[in-house]
ROSE-4610 file (N, C-alpha, C; in Angstrom, 1 decimal, always signed):
// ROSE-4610
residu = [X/X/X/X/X/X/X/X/X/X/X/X/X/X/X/X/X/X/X/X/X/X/X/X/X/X/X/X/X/X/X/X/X/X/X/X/X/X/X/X/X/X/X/X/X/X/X/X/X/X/X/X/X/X/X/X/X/X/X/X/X/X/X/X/X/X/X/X/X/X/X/X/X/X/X/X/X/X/X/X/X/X/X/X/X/X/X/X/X/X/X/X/X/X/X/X/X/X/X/X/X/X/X/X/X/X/X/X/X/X/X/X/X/X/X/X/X/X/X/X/X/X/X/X/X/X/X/X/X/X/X/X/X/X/X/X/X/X/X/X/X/X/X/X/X/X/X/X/X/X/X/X/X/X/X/X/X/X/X/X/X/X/X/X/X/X/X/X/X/X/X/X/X/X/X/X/X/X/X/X/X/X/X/X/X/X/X/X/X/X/X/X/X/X/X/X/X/X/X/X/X/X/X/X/X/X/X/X/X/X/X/X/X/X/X/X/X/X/X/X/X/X/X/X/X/X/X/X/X/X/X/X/X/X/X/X/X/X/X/X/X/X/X/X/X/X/X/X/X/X/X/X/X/X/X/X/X/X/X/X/X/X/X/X/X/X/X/X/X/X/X/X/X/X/X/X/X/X/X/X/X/X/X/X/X/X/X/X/X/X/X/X/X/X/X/X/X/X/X/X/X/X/X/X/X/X/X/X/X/X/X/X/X/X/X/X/X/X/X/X/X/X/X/X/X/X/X/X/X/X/X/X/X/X/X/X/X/X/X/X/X/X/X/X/X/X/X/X/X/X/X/X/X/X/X/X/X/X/X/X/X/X/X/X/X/X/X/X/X/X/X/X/X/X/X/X/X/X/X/X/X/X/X/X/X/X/X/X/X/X/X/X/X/X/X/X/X/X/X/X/X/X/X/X/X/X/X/X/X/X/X/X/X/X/X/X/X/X/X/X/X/X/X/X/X/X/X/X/X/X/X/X/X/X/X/X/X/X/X/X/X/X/X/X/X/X/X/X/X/X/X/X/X/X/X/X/X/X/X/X/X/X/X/X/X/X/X/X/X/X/X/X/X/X/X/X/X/X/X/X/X/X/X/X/X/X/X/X/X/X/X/X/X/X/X/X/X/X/X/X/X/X/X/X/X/X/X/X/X/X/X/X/X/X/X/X/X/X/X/X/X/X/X/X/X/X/X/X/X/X/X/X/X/X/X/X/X/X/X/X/X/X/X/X/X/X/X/X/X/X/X/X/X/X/X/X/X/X/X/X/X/X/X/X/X/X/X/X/X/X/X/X/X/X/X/X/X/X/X/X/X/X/X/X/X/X/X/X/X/X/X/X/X/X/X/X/X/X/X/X/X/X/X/X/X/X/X/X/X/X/X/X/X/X/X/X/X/X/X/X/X/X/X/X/X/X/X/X/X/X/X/X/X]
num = [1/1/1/2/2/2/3/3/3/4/4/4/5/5/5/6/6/6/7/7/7/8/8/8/9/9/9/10/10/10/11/11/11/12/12/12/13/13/13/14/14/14/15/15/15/16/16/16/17/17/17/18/18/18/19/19/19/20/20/20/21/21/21/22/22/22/23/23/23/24/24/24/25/25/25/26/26/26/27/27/27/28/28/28/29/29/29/30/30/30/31/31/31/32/32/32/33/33/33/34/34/34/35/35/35/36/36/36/37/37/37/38/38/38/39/39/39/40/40/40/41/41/41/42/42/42/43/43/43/44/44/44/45/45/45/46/46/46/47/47/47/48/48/48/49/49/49/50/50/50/51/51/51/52/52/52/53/53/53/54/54/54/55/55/55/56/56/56/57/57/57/58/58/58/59/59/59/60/60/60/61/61/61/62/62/62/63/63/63/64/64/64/65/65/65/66/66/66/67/67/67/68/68/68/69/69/69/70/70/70/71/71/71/72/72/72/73/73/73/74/74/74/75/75/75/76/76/76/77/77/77/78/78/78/79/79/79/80/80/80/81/81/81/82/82/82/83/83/83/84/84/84/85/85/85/86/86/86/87/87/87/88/88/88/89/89/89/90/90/90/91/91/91/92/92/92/93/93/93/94/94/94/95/95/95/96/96/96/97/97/97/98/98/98/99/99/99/100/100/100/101/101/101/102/102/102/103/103/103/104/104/104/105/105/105/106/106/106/107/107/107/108/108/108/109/109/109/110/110/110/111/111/111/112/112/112/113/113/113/114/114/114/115/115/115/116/116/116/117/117/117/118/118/118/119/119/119/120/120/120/121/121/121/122/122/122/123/123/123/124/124/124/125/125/125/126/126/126/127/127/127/128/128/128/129/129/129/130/130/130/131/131/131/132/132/132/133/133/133/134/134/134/135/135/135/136/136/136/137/137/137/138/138/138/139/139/139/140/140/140/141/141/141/142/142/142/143/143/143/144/144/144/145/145/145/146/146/146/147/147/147/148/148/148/149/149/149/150/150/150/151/151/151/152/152/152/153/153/153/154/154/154/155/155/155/156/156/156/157/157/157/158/158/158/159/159/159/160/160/160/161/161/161/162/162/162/163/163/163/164/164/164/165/165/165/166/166/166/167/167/167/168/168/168/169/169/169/170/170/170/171/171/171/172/172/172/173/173/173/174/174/174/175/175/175/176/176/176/177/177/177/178/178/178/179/179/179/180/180/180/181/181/181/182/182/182/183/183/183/184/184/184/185/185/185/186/186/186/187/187/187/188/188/188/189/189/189/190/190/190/191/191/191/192/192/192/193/193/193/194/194/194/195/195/195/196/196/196/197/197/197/198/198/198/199/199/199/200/200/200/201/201/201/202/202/202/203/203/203/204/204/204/205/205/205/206/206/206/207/207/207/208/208/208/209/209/209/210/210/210/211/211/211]
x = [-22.3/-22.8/-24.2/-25.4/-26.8/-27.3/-27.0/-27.4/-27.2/-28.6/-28.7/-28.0/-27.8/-27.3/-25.9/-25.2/-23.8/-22.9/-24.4/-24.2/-24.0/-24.5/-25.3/-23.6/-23.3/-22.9/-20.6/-20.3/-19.3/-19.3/-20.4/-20.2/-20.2/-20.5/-20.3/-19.3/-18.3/-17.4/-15.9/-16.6/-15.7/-15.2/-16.4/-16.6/-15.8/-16.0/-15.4/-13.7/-13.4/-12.1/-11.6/-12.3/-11.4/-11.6/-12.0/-12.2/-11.3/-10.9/-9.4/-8.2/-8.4/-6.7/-6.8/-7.7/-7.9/-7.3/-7.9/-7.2/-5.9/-5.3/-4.1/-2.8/-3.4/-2.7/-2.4/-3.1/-2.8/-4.3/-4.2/-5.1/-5.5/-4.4/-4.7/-5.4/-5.1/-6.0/-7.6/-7.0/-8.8/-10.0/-10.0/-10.2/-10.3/-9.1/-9.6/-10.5/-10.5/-11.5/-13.2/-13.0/-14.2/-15.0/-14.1/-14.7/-15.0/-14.6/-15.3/-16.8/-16.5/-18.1/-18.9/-18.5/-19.7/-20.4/-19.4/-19.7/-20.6/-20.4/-20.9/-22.5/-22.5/-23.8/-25.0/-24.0/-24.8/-25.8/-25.7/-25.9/-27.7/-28.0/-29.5/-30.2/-29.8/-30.5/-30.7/-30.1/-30.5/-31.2/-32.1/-32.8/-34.1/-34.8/-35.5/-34.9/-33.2/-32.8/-32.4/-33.3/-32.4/-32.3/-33.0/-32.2/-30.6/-30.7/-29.1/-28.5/-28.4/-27.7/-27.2/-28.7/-28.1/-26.8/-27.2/-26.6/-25.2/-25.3/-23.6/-23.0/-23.6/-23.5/-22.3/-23.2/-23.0/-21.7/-21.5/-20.6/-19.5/-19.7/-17.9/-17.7/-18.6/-18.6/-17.5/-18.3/-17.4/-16.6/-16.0/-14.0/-13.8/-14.4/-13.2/-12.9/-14.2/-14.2/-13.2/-12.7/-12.1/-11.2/-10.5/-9.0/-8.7/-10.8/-10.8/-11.0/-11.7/-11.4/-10.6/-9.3/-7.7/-7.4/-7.3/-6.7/-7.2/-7.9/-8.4/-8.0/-8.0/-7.2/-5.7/-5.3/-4.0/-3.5/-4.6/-4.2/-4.9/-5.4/-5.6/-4.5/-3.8/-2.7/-1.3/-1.4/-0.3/-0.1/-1.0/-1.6/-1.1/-1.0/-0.9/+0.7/+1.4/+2.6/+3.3/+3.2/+3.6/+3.8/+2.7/+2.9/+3.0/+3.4/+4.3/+5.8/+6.2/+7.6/+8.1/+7.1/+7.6/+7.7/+9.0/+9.6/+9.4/+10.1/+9.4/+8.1/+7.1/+6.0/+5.4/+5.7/+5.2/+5.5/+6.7/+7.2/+6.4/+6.4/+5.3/+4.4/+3.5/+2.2/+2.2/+3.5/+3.1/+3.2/+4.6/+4.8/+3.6/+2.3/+1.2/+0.1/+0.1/-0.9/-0.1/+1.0/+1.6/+0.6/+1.0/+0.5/-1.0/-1.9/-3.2/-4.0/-3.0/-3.7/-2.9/-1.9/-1.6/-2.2/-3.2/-4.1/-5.4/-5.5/-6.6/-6.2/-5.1/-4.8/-4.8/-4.6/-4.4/-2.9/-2.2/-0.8/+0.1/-0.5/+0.0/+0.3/-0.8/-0.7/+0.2/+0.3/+0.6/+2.8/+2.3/+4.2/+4.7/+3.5/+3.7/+4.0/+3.0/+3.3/+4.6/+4.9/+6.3/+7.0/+7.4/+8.0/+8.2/+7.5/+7.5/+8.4/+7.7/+8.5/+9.9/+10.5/+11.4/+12.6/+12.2/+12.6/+13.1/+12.0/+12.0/+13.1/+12.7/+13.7/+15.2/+15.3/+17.0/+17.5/+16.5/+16.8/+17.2/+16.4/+16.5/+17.7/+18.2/+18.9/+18.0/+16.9/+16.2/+16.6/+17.4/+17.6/+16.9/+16.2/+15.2/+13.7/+13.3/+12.3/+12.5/+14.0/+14.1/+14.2/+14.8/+14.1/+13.0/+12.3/+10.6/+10.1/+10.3/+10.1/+10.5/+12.1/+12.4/+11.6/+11.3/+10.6/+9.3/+8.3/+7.2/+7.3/+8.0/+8.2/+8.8/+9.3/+9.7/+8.3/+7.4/+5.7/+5.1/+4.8/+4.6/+4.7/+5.9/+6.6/+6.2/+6.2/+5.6/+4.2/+3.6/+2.1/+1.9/+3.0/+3.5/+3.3/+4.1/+4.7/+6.4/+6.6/+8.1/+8.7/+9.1/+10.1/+11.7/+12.0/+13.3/+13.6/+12.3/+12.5/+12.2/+11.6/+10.8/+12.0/+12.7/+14.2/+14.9/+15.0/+16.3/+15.6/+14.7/+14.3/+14.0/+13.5/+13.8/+15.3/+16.0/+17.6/+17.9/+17.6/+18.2/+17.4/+16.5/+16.1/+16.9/+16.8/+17.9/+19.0/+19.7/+21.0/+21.2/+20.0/+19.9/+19.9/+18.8/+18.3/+19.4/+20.5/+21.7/+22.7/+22.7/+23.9/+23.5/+22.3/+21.7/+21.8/+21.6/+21.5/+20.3/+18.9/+17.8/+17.1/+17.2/+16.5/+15.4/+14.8/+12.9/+12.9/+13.3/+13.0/+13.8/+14.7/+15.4/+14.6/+14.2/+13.1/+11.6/+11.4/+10.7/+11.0/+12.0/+13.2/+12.9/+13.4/+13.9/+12.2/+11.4/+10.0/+9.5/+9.6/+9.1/+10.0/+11.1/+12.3/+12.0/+11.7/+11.4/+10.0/+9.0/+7.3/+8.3/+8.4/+9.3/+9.0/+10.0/+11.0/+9.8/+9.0/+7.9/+7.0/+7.1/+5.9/+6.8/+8.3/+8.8/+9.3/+9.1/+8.9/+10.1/+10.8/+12.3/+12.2/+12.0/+11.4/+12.5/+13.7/+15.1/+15.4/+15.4/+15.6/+14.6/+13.7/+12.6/+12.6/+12.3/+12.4/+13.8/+14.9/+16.1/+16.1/+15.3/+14.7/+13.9/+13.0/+12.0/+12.2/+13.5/+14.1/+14.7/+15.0/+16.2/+15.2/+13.9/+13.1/+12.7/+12.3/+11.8/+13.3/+14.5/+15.5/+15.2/+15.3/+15.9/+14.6/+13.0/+12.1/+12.2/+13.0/+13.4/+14.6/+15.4/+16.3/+16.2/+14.6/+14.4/+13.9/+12.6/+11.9/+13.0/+14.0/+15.1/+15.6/+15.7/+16.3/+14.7/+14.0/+12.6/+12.5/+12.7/+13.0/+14.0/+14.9/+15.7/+16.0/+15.0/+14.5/+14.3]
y = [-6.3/-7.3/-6.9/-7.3/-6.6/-7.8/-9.4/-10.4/-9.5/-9.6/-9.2/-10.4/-11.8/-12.5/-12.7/-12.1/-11.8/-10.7/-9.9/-8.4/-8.8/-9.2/-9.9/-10.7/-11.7/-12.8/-11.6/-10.8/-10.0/-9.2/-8.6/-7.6/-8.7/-9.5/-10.8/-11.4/-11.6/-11.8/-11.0/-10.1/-8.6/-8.0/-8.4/-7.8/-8.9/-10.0/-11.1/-11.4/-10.9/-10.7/-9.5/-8.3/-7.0/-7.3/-8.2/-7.8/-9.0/-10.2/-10.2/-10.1/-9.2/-8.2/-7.2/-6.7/-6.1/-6.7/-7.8/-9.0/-9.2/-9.1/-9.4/-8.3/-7.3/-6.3/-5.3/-5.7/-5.2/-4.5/-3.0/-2.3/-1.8/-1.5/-0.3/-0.9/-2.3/-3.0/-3.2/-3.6/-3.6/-2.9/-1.4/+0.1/+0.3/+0.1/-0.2/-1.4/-2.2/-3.3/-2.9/-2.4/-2.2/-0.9/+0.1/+1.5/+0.6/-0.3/-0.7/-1.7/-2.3/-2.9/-1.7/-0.7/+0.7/+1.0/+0.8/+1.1/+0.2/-1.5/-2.2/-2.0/-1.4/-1.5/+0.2/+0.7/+1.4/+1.5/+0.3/-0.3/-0.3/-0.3/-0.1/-0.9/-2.4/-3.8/-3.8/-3.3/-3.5/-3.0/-1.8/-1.2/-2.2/-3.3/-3.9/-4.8/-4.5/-5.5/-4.3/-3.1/-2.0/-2.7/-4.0/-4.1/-4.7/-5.6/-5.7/-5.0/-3.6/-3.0/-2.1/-1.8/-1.2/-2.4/-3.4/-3.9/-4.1/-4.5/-3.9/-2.9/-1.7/-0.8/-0.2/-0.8/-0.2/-1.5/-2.4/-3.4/-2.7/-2.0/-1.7/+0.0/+0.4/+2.1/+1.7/+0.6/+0.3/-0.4/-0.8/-1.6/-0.3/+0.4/+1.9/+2.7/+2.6/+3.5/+3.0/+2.2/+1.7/+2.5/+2.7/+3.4/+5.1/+5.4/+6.9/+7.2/+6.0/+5.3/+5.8/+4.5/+5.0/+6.0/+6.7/+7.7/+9.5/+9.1/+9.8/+9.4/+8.1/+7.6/+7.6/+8.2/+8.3/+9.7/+10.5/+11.9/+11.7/+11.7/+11.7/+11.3/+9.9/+9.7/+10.7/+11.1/+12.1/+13.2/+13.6/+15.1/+14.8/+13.4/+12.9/+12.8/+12.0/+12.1/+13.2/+14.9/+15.6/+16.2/+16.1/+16.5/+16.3/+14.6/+13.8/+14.1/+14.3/+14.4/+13.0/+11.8/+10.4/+10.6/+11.2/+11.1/+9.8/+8.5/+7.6/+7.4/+7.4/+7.4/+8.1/+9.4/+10.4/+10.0/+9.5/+9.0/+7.8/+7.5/+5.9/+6.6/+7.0/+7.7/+8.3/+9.2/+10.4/+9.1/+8.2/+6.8/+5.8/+5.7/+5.6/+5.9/+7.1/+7.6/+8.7/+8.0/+8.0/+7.0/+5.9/+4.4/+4.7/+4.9/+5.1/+6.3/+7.0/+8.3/+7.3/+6.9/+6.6/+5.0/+4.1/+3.2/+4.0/+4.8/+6.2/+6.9/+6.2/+6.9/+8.6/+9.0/+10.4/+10.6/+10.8/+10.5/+11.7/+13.2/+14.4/+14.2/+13.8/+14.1/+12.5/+11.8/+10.3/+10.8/+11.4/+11.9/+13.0/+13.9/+14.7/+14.0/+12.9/+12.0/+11.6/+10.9/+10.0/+10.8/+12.0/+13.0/+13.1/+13.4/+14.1/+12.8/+12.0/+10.5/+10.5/+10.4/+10.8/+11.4/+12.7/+13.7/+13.7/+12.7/+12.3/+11.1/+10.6/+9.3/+9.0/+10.4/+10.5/+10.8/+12.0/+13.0/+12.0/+10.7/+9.9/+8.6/+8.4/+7.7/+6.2/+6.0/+5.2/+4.8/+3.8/+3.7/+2.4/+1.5/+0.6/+1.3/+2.5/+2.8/+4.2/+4.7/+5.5/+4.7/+3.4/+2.5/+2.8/+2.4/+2.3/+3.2/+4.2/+5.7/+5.8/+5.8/+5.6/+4.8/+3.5/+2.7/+2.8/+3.5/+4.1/+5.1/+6.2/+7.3/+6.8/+6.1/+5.3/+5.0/+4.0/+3.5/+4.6/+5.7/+6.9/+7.4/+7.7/+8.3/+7.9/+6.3/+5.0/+5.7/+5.9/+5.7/+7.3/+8.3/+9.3/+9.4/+7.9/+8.2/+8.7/+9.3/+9.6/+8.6/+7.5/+6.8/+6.9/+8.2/+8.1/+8.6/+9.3/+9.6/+8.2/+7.5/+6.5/+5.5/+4.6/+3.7/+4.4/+6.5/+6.7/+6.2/+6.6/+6.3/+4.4/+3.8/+2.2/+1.8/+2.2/+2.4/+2.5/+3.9/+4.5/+3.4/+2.8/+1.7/+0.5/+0.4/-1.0/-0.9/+0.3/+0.2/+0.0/+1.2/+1.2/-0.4/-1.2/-2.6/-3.1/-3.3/-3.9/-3.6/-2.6/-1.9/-2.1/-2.5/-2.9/-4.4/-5.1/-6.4/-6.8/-6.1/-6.5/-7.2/-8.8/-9.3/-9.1/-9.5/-9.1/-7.7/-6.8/-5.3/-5.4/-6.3/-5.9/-6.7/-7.9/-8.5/-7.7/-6.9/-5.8/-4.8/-4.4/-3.8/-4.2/-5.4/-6.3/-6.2/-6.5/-7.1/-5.5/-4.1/-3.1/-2.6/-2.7/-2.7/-3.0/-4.5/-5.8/-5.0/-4.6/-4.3/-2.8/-1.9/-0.6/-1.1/-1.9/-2.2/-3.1/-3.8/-3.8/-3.1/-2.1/-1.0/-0.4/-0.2/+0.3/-0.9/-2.0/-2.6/-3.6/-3.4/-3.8/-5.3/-5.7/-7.0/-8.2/-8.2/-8.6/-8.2/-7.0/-6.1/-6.8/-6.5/-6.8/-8.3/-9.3/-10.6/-10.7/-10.0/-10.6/-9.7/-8.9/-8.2/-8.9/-9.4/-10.3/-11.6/-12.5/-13.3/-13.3/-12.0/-11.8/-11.5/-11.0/-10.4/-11.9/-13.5/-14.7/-15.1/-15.1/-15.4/-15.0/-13.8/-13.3/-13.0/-13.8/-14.5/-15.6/-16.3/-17.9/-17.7/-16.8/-16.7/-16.1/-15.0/-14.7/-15.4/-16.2/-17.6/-18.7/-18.7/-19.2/-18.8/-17.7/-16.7/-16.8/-17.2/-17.2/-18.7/-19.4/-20.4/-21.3/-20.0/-20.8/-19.7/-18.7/-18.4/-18.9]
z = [-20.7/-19.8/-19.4/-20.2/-19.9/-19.2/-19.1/-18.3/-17.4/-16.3/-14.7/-14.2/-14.2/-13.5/-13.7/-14.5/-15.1/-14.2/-14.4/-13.5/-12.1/-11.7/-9.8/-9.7/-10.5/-10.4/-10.6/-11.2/-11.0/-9.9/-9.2/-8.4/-7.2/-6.6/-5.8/-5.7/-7.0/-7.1/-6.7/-7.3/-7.3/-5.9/-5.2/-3.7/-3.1/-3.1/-2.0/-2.9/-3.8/-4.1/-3.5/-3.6/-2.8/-1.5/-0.6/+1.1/+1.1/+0.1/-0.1/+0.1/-0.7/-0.8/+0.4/+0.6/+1.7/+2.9/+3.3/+4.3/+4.7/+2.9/+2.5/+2.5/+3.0/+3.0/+1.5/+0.3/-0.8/-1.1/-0.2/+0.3/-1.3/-1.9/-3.5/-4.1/-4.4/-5.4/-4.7/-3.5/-3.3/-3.5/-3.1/-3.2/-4.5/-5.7/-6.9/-7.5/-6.8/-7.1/-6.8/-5.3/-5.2/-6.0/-6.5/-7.4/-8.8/-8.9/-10.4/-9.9/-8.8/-8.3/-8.2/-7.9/-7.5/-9.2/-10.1/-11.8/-12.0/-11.5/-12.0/-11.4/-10.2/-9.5/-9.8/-11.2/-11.6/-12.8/-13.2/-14.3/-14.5/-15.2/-15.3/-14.8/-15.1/-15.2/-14.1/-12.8/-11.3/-10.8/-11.6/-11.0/-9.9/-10.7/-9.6/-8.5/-8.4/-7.6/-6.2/-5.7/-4.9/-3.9/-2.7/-1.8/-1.7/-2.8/-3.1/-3.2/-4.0/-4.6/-3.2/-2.1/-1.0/-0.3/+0.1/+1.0/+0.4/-1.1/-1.3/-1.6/-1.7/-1.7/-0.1/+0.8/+2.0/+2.8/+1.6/+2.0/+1.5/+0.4/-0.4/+0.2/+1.0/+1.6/+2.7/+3.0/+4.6/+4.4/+3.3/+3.1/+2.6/+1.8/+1.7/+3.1/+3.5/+4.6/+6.0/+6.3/+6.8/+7.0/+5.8/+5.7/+6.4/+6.0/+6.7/+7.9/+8.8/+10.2/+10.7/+9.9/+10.5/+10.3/+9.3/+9.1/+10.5/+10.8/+11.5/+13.1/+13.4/+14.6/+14.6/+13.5/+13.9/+13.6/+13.4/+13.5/+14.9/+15.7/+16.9/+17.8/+17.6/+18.2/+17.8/+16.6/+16.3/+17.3/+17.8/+18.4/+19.5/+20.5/+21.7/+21.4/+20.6/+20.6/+20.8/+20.0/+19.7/+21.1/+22.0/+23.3/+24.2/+24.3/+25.1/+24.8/+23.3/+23.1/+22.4/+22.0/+21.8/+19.6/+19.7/+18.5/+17.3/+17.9/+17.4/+17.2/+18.3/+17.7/+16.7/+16.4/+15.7/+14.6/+14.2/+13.1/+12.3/+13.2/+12.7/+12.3/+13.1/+12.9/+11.5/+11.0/+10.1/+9.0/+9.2/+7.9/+7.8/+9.0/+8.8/+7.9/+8.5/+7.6/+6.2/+5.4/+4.2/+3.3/+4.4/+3.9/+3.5/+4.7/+4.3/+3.3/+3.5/+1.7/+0.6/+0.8/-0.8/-1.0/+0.3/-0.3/-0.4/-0.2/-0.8/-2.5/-2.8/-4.3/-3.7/-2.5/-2.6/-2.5/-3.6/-3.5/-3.0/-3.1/-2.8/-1.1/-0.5/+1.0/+1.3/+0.6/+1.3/+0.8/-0.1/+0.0/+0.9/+1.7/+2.6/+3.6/+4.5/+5.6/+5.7/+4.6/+4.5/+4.6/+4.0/+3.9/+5.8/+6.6/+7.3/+8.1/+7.8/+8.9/+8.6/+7.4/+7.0/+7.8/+7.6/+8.6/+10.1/+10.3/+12.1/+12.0/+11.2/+11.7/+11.3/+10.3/+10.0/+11.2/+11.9/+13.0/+14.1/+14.4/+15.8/+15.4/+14.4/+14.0/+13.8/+13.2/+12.9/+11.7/+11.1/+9.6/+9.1/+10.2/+9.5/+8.7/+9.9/+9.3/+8.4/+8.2/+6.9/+5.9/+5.7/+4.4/+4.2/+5.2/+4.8/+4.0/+4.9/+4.1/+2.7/+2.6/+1.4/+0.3/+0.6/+0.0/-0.6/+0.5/+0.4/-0.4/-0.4/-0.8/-2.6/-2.7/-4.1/-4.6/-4.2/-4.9/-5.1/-4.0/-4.3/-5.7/-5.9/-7.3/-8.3/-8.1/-9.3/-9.4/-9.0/-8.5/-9.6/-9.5/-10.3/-11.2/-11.7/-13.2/-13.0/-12.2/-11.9/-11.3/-12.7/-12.4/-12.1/-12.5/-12.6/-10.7/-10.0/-8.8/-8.0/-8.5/-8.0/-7.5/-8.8/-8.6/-7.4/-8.1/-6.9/-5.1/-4.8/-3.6/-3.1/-4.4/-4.3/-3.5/-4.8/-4.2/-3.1/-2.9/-1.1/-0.3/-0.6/+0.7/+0.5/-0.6/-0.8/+0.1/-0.3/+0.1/+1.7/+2.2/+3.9/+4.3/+3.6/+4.2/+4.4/+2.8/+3.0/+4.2/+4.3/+5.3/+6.4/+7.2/+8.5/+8.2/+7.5/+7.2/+7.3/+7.1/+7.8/+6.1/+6.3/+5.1/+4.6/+6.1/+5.8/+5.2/+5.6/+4.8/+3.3/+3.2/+1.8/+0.6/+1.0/+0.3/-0.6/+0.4/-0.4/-1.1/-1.0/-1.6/-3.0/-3.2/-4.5/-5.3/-4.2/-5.1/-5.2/-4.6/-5.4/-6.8/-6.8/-7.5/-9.5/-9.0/-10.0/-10.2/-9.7/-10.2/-10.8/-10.7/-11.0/-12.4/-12.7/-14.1/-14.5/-14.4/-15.0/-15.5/-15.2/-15.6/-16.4/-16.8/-17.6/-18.8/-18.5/-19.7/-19.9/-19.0/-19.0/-18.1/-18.4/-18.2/-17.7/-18.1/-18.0/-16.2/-16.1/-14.8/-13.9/-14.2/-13.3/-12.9/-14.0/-13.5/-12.7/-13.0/-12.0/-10.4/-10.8/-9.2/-8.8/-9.1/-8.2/-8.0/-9.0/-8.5/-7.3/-7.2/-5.9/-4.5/-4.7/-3.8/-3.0/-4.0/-3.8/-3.3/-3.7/-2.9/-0.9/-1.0/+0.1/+1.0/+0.5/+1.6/+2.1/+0.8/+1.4/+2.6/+2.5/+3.3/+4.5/+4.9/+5.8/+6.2/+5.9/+6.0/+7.1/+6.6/+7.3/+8.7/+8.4/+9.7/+11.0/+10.1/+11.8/+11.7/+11.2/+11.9/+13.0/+12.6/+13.5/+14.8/+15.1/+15.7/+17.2]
């Protein structure tokens, strides 16, 4: 791609796609979206274009930087929990900031967090948000390469969702389940998992309406 306006004309595009997904809650891809706009803005051809290059530059600093924002306000609120005594909160907090290292691709510490929420929320009899855990702690794995740890933890959330009845959590269940078996190829699996994930939104879809 040596067209400068090809160049100009992807990184524009690239950027108002990841802030996005960002929007959208599909933090990983964004974060990866924007590290390839940083490649593309290394590119020779831009050399006479530097005030662009700053201002987007300092546009894709600050949708990554976001995450290190939070991640820092909620070690701050962690600190406050621990010596209040507010169990649940702490738990959120640590299943928090799981979420935010592992849309950091830092996946060591994002299975520590979860790990730790885990812990707390078996302890308090929390079993909506030991799915989560589970759940999270399952993409984790994926994110690995350890699929075969990855399903078992999918699983244990499945099963928890089921056994509480909570649709809206089981739903995601099914649609990380079905992407799993995608990445392994199995394609049969997967489409009938994500069949079942678009089932059981239409069915929660249902349940808040008649709300």
């Amino acid at each position: 791609m040596e067209n400068i306006t090809e160049v100009l004309q992807a990184i524009v595009i690239g950027l108002l796609v990841a802030t996005f997904l960002f929007n959208t809650n599909r933090v990983l891809k964004a974060i990866e979206l924007s590290r390839e706009c940083l490649i593309l803005l290394n590119n020779k051809a831009l050399n006479k274009e530097k005030e662009f290059v700053k201002t987007v530059r300092i546009s894709i600093y600050k949708l990554i930087g976001e995450y290190v924002k939070a991640a820092e306000y909620l070690q701050k609120a962690l600190v406050i929990e621990k010596e209040i005594g507010d169990k649940k909160g702490e738990a959120s907090s640590y299943g928090n900031l799981g979420t935010v290292y592992q849309s950091l691709a830092k996946y060591v510490k994002a299975e520590e967090y979860h790990r730790k929420a885990l812990v707390i929320r078996k302890e308090i009899g929390d079993k909506g948000g030991e799915a989560t855990d589970y759940g999270n702690l399952g993409t984790v794995f994926q994110s690995f390469g350890e699929y075969v740890k990855a399903e078992e933890y999918l699983q244990k959330a499945l099963f928890i969702t089921k056994e509480i009845g909570d649709k809206r959590k089981e739903a995601p269940c099914y649609g990380n389940l079905g992407t799993l078996f995608q990445s392994l190829g199995e394609y049969v699996k997967a489409e009938e998992y994500l069949h079942k994930c678009d089932r059981m939104w239409q069915e929660a879809a249902g349940l808040t309406q008649q709300v």
